[in-house]
Each structure stands twice: as structure tokens, then as C-alpha cells.
C-alpha positions in Angstrom: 20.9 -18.2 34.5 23.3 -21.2 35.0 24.9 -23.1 31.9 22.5 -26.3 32.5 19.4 -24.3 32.8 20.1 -22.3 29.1 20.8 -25.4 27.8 17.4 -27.0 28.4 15.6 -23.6 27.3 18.0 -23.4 24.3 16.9 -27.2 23.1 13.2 -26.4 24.1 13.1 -23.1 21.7 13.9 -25.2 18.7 11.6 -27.7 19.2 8.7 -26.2 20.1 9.0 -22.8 20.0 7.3 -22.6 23.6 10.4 -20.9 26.0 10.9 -17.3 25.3 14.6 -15.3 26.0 13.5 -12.6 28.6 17.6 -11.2 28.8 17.9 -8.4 27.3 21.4 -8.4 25.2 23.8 -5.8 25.8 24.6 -3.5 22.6 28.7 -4.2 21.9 30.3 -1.2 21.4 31.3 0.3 17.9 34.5 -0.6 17.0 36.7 1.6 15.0 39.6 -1.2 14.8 40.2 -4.7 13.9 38.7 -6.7 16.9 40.5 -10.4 16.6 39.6 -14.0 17.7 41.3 -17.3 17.9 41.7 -19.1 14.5 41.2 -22.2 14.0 40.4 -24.7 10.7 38.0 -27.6 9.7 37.4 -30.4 7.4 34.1 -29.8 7.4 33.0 -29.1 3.8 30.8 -26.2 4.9 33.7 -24.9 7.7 36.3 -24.4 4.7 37.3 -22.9 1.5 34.2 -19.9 0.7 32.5 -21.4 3.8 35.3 -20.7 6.1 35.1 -18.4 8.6 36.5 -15.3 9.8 38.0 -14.6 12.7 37.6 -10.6 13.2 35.5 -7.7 13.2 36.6 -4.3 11.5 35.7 -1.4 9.9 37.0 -0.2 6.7 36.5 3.1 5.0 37.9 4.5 1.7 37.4 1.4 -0.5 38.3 1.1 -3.3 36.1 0.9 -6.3 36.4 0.4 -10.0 33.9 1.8 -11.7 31.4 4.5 -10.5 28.9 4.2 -7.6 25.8 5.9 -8.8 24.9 9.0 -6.5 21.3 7.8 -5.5 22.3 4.8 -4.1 21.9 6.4 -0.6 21.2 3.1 2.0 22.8 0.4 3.9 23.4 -3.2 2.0 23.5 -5.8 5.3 24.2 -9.7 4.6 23.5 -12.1 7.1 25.0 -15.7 7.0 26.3 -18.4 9.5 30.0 -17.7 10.5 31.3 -20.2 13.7 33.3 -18.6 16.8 34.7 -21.6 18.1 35.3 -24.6 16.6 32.1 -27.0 16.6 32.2 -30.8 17.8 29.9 -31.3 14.8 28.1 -29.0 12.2 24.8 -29.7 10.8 24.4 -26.9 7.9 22.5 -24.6 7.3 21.1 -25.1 10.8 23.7 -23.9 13.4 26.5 -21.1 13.0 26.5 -17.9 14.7 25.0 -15.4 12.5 27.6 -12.9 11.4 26.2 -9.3 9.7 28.7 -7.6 6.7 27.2 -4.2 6.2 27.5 -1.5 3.1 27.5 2.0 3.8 26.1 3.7 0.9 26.3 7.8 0.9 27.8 10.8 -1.1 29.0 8.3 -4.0 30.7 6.6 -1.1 30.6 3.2 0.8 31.9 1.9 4.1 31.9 -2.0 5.8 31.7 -3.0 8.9 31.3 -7.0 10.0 29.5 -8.1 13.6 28.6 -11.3 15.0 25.3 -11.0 16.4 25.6 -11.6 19.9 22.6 -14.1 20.7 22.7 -15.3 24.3 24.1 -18.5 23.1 27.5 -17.2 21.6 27.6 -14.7 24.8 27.8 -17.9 27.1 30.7 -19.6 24.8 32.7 -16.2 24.7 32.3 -16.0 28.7 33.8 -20.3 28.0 36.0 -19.3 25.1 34.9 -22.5 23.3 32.0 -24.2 22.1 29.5 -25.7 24.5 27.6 -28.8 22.6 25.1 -28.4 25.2 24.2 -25.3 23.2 23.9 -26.5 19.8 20.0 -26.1 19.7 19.8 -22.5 19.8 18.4 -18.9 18.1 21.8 -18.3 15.6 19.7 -15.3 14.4 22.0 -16.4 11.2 19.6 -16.9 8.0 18.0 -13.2 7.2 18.3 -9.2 8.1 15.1 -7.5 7.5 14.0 -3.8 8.1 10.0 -3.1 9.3 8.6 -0.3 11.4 11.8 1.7 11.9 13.5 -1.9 13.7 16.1 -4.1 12.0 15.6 -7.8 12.9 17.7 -10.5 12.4 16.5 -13.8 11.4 16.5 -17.9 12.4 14.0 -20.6 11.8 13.3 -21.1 15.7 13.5 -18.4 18.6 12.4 -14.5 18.6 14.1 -12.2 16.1 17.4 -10.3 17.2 17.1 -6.4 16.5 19.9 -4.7 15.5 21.0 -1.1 15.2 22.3 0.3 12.0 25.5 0.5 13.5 24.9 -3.7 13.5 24.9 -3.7 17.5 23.1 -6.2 19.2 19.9 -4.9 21.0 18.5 -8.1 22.1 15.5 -10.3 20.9 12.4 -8.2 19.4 9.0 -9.3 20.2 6.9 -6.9 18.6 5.9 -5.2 21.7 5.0 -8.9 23.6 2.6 -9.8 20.9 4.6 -12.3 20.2 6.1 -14.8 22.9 7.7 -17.7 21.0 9.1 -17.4 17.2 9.5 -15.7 13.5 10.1 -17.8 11.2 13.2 -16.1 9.0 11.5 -15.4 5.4 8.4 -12.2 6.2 6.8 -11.2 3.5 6.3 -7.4 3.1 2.7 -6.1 1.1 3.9 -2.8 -0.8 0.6 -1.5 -1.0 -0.6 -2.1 2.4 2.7 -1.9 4.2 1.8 -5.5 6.1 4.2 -7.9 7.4 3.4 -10.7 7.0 5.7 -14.0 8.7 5.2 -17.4 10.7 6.2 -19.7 13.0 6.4 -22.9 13.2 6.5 -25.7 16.0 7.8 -29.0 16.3 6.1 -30.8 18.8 2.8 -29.2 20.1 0.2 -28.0 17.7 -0.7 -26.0 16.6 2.0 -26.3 14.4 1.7 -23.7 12.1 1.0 -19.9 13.2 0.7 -16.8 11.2 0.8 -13.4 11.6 -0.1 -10.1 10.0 1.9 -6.6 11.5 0.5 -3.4 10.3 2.4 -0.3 8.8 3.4 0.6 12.1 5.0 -2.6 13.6 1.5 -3.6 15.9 0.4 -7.3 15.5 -3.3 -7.6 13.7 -3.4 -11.0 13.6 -2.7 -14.1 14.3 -4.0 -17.4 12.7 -3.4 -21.3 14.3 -3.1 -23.3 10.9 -3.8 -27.2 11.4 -1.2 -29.3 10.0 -1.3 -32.9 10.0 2.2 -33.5 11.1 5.4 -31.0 12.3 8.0 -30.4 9.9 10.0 -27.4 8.7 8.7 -24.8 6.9 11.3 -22.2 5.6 9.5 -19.8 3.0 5.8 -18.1 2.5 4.5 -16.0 -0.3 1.6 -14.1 -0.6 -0.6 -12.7 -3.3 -3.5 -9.9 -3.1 -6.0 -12.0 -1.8 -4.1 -15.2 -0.6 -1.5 -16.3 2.0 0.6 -19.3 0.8 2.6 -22.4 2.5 3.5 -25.3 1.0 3.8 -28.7 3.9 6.6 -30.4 2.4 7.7 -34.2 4.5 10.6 -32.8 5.8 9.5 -34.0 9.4 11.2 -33.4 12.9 12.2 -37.0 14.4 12.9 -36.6 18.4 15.2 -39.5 18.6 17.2 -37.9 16.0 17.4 -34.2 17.6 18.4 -36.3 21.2 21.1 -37.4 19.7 22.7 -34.0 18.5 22.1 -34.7 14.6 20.0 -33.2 12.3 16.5 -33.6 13.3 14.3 -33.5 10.1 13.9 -37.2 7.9 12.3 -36.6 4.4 8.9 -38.9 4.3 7.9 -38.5 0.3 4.8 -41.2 1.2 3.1 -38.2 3.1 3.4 -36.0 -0.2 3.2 -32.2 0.0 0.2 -29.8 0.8 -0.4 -26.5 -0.9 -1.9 -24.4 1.6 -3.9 -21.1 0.7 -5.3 -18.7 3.1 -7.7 -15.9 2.3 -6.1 -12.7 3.8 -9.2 -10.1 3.7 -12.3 -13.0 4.7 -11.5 -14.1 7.9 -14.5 -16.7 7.6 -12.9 -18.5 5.2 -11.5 -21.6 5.8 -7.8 -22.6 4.1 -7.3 -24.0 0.4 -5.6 -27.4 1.2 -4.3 -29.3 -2.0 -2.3 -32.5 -2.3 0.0 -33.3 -4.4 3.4 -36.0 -4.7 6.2 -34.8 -2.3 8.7 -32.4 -3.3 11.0 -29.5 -1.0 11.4 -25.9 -1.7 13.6 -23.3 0.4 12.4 -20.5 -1.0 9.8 -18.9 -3.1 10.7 -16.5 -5.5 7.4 -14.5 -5.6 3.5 -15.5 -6.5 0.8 -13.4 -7.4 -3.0 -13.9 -9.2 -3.9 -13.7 -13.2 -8.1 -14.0 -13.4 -9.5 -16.7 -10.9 -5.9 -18.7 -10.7 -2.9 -18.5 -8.3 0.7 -18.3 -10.0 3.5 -19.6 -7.7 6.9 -19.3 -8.8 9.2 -21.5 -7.0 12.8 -23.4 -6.3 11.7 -26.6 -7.0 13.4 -30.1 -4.7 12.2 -33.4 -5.9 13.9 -34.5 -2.7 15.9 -33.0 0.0 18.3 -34.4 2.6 19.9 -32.6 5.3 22.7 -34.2 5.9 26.4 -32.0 5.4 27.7 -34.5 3.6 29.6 -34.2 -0.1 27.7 -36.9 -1.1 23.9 -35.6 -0.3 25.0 -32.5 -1.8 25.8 -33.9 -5.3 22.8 -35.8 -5.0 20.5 -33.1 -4.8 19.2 -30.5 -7.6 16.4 -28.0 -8.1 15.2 -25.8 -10.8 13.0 -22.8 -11.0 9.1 -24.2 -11.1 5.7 -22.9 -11.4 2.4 -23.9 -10.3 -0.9 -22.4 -11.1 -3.2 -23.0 -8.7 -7.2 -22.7 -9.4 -8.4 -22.4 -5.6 -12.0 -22.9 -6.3 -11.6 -26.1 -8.6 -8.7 -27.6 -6.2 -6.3 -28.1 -9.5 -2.8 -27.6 -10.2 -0.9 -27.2 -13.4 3.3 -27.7 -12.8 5.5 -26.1 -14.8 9.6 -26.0 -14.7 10.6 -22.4 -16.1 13.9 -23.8 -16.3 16.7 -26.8 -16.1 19.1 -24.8 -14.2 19.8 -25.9 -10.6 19.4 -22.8 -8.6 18.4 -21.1 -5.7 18.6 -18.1 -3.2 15.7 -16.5 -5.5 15.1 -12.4 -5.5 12.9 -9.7 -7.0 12.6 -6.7 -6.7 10.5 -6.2 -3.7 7.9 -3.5 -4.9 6.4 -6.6 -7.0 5.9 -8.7 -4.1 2.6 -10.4 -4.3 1.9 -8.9 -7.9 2.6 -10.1 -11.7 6.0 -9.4 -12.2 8.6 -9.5 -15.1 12.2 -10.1 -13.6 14.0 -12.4 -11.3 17.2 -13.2 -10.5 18.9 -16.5 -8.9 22.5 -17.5 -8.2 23.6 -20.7 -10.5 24.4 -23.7 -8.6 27.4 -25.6 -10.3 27.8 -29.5 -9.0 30.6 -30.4 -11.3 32.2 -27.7 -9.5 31.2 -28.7 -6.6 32.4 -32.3 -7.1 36.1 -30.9 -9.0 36.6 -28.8 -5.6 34.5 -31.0 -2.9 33.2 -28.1 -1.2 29.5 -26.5 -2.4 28.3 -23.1 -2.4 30.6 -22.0 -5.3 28.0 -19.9 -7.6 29.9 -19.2 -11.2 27.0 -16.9 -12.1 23.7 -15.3 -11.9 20.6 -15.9 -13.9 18.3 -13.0 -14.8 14.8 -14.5 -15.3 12.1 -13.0 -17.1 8.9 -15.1 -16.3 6.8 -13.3 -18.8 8.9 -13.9 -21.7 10.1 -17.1 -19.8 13.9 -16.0 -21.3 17.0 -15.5 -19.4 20.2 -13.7 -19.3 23.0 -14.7 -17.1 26.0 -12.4 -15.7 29.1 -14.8 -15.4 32.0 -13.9 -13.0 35.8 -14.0 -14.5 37.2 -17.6 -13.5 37.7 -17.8 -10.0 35.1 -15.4 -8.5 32.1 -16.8 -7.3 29.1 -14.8 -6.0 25.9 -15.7 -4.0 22.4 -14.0 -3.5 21.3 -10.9 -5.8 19.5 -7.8 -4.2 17.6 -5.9 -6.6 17.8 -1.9 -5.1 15.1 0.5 -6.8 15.8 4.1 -8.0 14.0 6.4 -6.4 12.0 7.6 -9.2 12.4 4.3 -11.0 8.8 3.1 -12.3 10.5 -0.5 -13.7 11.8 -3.5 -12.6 14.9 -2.3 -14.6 15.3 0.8 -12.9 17.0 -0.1 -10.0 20.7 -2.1 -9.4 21.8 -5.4 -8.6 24.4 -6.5 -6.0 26.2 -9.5 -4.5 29.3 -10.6 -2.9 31.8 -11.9 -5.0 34.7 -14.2 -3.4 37.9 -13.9 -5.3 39.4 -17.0 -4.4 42.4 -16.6 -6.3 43.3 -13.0 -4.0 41.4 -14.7 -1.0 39.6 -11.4 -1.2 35.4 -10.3 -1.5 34.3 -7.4 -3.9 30.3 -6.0 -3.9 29.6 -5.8 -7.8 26.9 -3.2 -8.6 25.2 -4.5 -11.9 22.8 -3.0 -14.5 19.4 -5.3 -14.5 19.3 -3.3 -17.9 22.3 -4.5 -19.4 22.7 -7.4 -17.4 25.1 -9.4 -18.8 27.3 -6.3 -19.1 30.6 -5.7 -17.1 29.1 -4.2 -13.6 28.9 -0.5 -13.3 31.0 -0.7 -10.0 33.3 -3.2 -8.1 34.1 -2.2 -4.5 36.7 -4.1 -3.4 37.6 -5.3 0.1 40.7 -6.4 1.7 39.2 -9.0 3.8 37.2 -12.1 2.4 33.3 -12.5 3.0 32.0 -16.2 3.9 29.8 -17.5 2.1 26.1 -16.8 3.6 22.4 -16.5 3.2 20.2 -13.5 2.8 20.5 -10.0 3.1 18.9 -6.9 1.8 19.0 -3.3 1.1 17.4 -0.9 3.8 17.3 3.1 2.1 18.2 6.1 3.4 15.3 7.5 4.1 14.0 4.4 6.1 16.3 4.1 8.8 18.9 7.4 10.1 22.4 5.6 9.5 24.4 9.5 9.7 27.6 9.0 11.9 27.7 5.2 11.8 
């Protein structure tokens, strides 16, 4: 396929989600050395400082740790977040940047990392180049989330198919659930403990319908798949679901074409449309969808929903307005908190609730709770005088530990100078609470230039962490990443 062929397909994917990759992508081969790439620098707020990225891929064994790694934690910690080969004309965050993978090797009381850029069909084509080709610039990053189902590891954008990966982070090349699926995933599935579904979207931009979801069973096989009406395109980042219920929430962040033709960001917040809970009934297929309205408002991400009696509980990052524009300015100007809405679907009402001030996001449970009450949650602290003092964002001081029943908080602050990101909560085997497990993030050390994973005690949150391991290389900052066990996917000899 030519250059000026990809690039059409590559614009067409995002937009409407219509063109699917049919090349397979060759796996890269393990590396058991430091691979190295052409530096290069940026004034870009989100292209320096914690964002910047790195220019290398390696593998390092023997870290070193302070502290104890517990001997059950037996798995694989993988991160994914946006990390730029070449030099971009212009950057539209969190949007573009090729998705890079930093994995954790947990086993025998010992851990191993090893970095990869997933090698999407886009960044094979400016490798070939050796620089950026803006032609390119709407394309699958596979850069915003790494999540295991049915034995396959699939890696995560908000347009294009899913890139699968191998526990050794090799690229396989796009997954499409055995063709059931010809088009997209959206990047935030929801897995149902007890039933074992997966449960994701898609969404398009120009043809309806522009909302699609999907149900794969236990064993990876599509079950189902829904066209949802929407009155207009727009993004939609994040689901949640509950026993009974599917939910999205139709915020007026909406796709402008003369906006996209011009290489900028595409999406222009419309608060006059207002925003549009939308609940589907998972087990009566008769049913049609729940739609409420209410004024406009944006969330990323949910942080988990579930059902008490007749009424829907949806816990929430909560945007009175959003902008996507990487500027310092739209940053500062922006803030969200930690919100709840219970929903009554038969009477159509909603009662809003903020369960805190705080301006958070990047919101995480542990996982065995999705779709049911639950006690604990845990968010990375978003500091904007920070943010203004160093002109760059993403600089996260600390992490809150929410409990929503008690609606209290506890909150693990780094040592000046370290900032972390996301929080994975990792179950004990035989743990039976939402306190028996551990929590980890990346930490930057921007005083050595250097990352650390920090093992905390949910228990004893606020408590030193039970283990640092320490890295001799810095981690960007990124997005989303979680903790795949031992037992789930055969990561001996990697």
C-alpha cells in the first residue's frame, strides 16, 4: 500500500470508523539490549519535562528494590501511554502519540521491565521515512489502554481495531475478535466478574449509527451487538455498567469536519446541546434505552456504577466544561472533581452529588467490584498551582484513596519531587476485601530524572509503600495500564 493511499484510510478510520487494517503486523523481535533512536526536544508542554519522551527500548533485570516485594504477587504490571518517535509538526494531546508499553515482570519475589513501542502500521511507515509524515496524523496510536480478555492482550485507542500484543509486548497486529468486528473498540471495556463478559463500544463520527455496542462472552466470541441512536457524533471515552444496565453518558463534545481538515483538534464543546444519560438493559433485549437530559458537562472516565433498590449509582470524574486544546492556558482553566448521580430509571430523575472538591482523574477500583456496590477508590491528585509554577501539567503530587460508603478519604503523598499517575489496585489471591490486594503506580523522580513502581498497602494507605523498585531510566508520563496474573496469561521465559 503506497503512502497516499494509507493516508486516506488512516484519516477515514478516525472519522468514521468505516476502513478496516487487513496488514497483518510483523512481531519485532525481543530485544535483550538497549535498542536506540534519534533524540530530539520540544516546546510543546505535553512533549517535555514528565511528558517527554524516550528514545529507547531495553530490558532490565535485577532491579533494585527497597523494601520487600510480597511473594504472591506473581503477574505482569503493563502501562500504556503516548510516547512520539519523531518529532511531530504539531501535537494535539491526548489524541496522537505512538503508544509506547512499560511492562513489570512479577515472579519469585522478583521483577523485570521491558519498554516497546507498539508498532501500528502508521509508525512502521515513518520508521521506513525516519520522520514524521503529517499525512499520517489521523491514525490508530493503539496508545490510551492495555487490557487482557480470552487469553489475548489488546492494546487500546479511541478509533481503529485494537492492537494485540504478546506478553513479551510484541506486536501481533490488529485483533478483531475473530471478524466479528470490522471497524473499532473504543479503549475503556468493561469486564463483568461474575459473568466473565466484555463488554466495549465504538463510536463513529460521521455516519450513524453513531454509537455501537458490544457484548464478548467468557471465551472471546461476540454475543452482541446493539446500534444506539444518538442525536449527533461526538466522543465518547468511558462506559460503566451495572447488573442489569449498560451506561453512556452523550456529552457536546462534537466532531467539526472543517476543523479535522485542517489538522487540528476536531471536537468543539456545544454546552446548549446539554448531556444525555443513556441506560441500556443488558438481560431484556426488548427494552428500549433509558435516555435522560440534563445541563452539559464532560467526563473521561467513570470510576465504577452499580444498583442500590430500584436506583442507579454512578460514580464519576466530573467536567463542567472541557476544551481540547494543548494549550497552558485551557489546562489551567479546566477542573473536575469526583461526582455522583443516582439515577431512578423508571421515574427519569437524577439526584447530583460531588463526593469531593479535589480535582482529579485517571479513577480505579479494584476490578472484582466492577458493576457492584463497592467501598474503595483511588484517583491521582491533579495540582494546577503546580501546574502553573512549572508550566507543564500532568504532575500528580499524590493519590487519594476514596471510600464512597463512608464518603472519607486518605491520601498517599509522594516526598517533594516525585510525582505519580494512575493507581492499579492487584487482588491477593485469597483476598476476600477490597483491602486485600496492593496498589501500584509510576513515580517520576524528577530530581534523579529517574521512575520507581511503588507497591502500597490499601490497608495502611497513607503508610510508607511496602516496596519501591527503582529503575534507571525515566517513564513518561501516560494513561492506563493494568495488572494481568499469572495464571491468566503464560509469561515463563519472557
Amino acid at each position: 500500500m503506497k503512502r497516499r493511499e494509507f493516508s486516506t484510510i488512516a484519516f477515514l478510520s478516525f472519522l468514521t470508523s468505516l476502513v478496516t487494517p487487513r496488514l497483518k503486523v510483523n512481531s519485532q523481535p525481543a530485544s535483550q539490549t538497549w535498542r536506540q533512536y534519534n533524540s530530539w526536544k520540544s516546546d510543546n508542554i505535553f512533549l517535555k519535562g514528565i511528558n517527554a519522551p524516550v528514545f529507547y527500548e531495553t530490558d532490565l533485570n535485577n532491579l533494585k528494590v527497597t523494601g520487600a516485594i510480597p511473594s504472591d504477587l506473581e503477574g505482569i504490571y503493563i502501562r500504556n501511554g503516548p510516547n512520539q518517535l519523531f518529532k511531530p509538526v504539531s501535537y494535539n494531546y491526548p489524541l496522537e502519540g505512538d503508544g509506547m508499553l512499560h511492562a513489570f515482570y512479577f515472579e519469585d519475589s522478583k521483577v523485570r521491565y521491558r519498554n516497546r513501542w507498539i508498532w501500528t502500521r502508521g509508525l512502521k511507515y515513518e520508521l521506513h521515512e525516519g520522520k514524521v509524515l503529517p499525512e499520517f496524523k489521523f491514525r490508530n496510536y493503539a496508545n490510551t489502554n492495555i487490557f487482557a480478555h480470552a487469553g489475548v492482550i489488546l492494546a487500546l485507542y479511541e478509533a481503529g481495531l485494537p492492537y494485540q500484543i504478546t506478553p513479551k509486548l510484541e506486536t501481533v497486529g490488529t485483533w478483531n475478535f475473530q471478524g466479528d468486528i470490522e471497524q473499532s473498540m473504543a479503549a475503556h471495556p468493561k469486564l463483568d466478574p461474575q459473568t466473565g463478559e466484555l463488554h466495549f463500544f465504538r463510536y463513529s463520527l460521521i455516519n450513524p449509527p453513531y454509537l455501537t455496542y458490544y457484548v464478548a462472552n467468557r471465551q472471546g466470541k461476540i454475543i452482541r451487538t446493539m446500534s444506539i441512536d444518538l442525536p449527533q457524533s461526538a466522543l465518547l471515552h468511558d462506559m460503566a455498567i451495572t447488573k442489569n444496565y449498560v451506561i453512556f453518558f452523550h456529552c457536546p463534545l462534537v466532531f467539526e469536519m472543517s476543523k479535522a481538515m485542517k489538522c487540528n483538534s476536531p471536537f468543539v464543546w456545544k454546552p446548549e446541546m446539554g448531556t444525555k444519560i443513556i441506560l441500556i438493559h443488558r438481560h431484556d433485549l426488548t427494552r428500549k434505552p433509558v435516555r435522560l437530559d440534563t445541563d452539559a458537562f464532560w467526563l473521561w472516565h467513570f470510576m465504577n456504577a452499580h444498583e442500590d433498590n430500584e436506583q442507579i449509582v454512578i460514580d464519576f470524574v466530573y467536567y463542567p466544561q472541557i476544551k481540547l486544546e494543548s494549550t497552558l492556558e485551557a489546562i489551567l482553566a479546566t477542573k473536575a472533581h469526583l461526582h455522583r448521580f443516582t439515577v431512578n430509571p423508571d421515574a427519569k430523575t437524577i439526584k447530583s452529588q460531588p463526593l469531593d472538591d479535589r480535582f482529579v482523574d485517571l479513577p480505579t477500583i479494584d476490578r472484582r467490584q466492577t458493576g457492584r456496590s463497592y467501598q474503595f477508590g483511588y484517583a491521582p491528585y491533579i495540582d494546577l498551582k503546580l501546574t502553573a509554577e512549572k508550566k507543564i501539567p500532568n504532575y500528580y503530587p499524590e493519590i487519594i484513596q476514596y471510600n464512597v460508603r463512608e464518603q472519607t478519604s486518605k491520601v498517599h503523598r509522594f516526598k517533594p519531587g516525585c510525582y505519580g499517575g494512575e493507581a492499579i489496585f492487584v487482588p491477593k489471591k485469597n483476598g476476600v476485601s477490597e483491602l486485600d490486594g496492593y496498589v501500584m503506580t509510576l513515580v517520576f523522580d524528577e530530581n534523579k530524572q529517574k521512575s520507581d513502581l511503588v507497591i502500597l498497602d490499601p490497608a495502611n494507605f497513607e503508610d510508607e509503600p511496602i516496596a519501591r523498585i527503582h529503575l534507571p531510566v525515566r517513564v513518561p508520563s501516560g494513561f492506563h495500564g493494568n495488572w494481568i496474573a499469572k495464571d491468566a496469561l503464560n509469561f515463563n521465559g519472557v
